[in-house]
N, C-alpha and C positions, 0 to 999 in steps of 0.2 A: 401674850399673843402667840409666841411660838409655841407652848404649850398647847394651845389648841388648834393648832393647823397640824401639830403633831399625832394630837389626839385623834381629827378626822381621817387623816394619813392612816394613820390605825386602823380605825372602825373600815374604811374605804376596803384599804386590802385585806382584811378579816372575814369580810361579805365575798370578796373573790373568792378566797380561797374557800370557805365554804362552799360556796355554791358548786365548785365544783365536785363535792364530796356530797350535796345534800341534792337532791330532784325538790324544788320546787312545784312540780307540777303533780296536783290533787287528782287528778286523772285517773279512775280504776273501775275493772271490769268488775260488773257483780252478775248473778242470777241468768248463771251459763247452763244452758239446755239443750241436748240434741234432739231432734224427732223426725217420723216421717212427715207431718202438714203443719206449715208455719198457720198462725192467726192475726191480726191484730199486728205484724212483723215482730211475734216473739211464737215459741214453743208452750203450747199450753200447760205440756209435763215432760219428765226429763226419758227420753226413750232410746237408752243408749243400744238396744241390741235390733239388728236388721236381716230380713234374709236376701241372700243374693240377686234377686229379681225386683229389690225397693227402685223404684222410679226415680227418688231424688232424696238424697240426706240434708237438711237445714239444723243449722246451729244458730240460735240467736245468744243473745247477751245483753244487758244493757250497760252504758257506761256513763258513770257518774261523776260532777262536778269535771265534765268536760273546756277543756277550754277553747279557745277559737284554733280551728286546722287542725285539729288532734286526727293524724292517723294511728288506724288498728288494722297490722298485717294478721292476715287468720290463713296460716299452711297445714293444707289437709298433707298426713301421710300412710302410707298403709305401712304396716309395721311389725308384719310376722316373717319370720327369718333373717329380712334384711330390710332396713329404714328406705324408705321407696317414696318421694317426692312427689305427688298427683298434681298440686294446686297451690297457689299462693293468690289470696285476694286483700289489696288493701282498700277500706273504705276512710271518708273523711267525714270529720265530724262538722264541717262547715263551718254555721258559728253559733251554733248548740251552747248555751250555757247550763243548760236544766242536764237531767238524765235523758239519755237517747238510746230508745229502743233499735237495736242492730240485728239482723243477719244477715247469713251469705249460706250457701248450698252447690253443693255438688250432683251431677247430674249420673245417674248409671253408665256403668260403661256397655257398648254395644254387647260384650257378652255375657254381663252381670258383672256386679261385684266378687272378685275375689275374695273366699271365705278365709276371713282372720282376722287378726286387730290392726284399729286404727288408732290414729288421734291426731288434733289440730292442735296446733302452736297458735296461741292467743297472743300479740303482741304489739304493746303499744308504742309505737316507733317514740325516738329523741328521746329517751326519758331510762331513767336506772332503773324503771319498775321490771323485774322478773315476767320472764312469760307464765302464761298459764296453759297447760295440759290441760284438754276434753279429749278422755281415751271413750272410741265405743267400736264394736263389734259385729262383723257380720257372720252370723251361723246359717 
């Protein structure tokens, strides 16, 4: 009998400590697009390069094998010479079990877009997955 209150002992703290070295949670971003006109709330094609006078930049994504409350921070930055912080939006997956078509957008600034590079930090909160980079461009 002590044998196996030992043995559960075991398995019990073996699953702690894992966990905390392994993410559980299946949660990931696929089929990241920029454009100028969302559809359907995704990006028809991927349109990374803009000219300064674009009305509104949208980035959709969709994210799969969501679980319930899953946020995704999405930080737009502009990023020629010096990292410059515009925006940070987090949305919630609610209780989305399927794939959830997402975006979020930025709106021009009053005197156009500054010409140079940008990119948004994709990122799904609580969780050890990596963020993901969408670099695009205005010329």
């Amino acid at each position: 009998m002590k044998k196996f209150f030992l043995l559960i002992f075991t398995v019990i703290i073996s699953v702690i400590i894992l966990s905390y070295f392994i993410d559980f949670n299946s949660s990931h971003i696929k089929e990241i697009r920029i454009c100028h006109q969302i559809e359907n709330n995704q990006c028809s094609d991927d349109e990374p390069v803009f000219d300064n006078q674009s009305p509104e930049i949208f980035l959709s994504c969709k994210l799969g094998n969501p679980i319930p409350e899953t946020n995704i921070e999405f930080a737009w930055y502009y990023t020629t010479n010096i990292r410059n912080k515009i925006e940070a939006v987090i949305l919630n997956s609610d209780d989305y079990i399927e794939t959830l078509q997402i975006y979020t957008s930025i709106s021009r600034p009053d005197k156009g877009w500054p010409v140079g590079d940008y990119e948004v930090i994709i990122t799904i909160l609580n969780t050890k997955k990596e963020p993901i980079i969408k670099k695009f461009y205005v010329r």
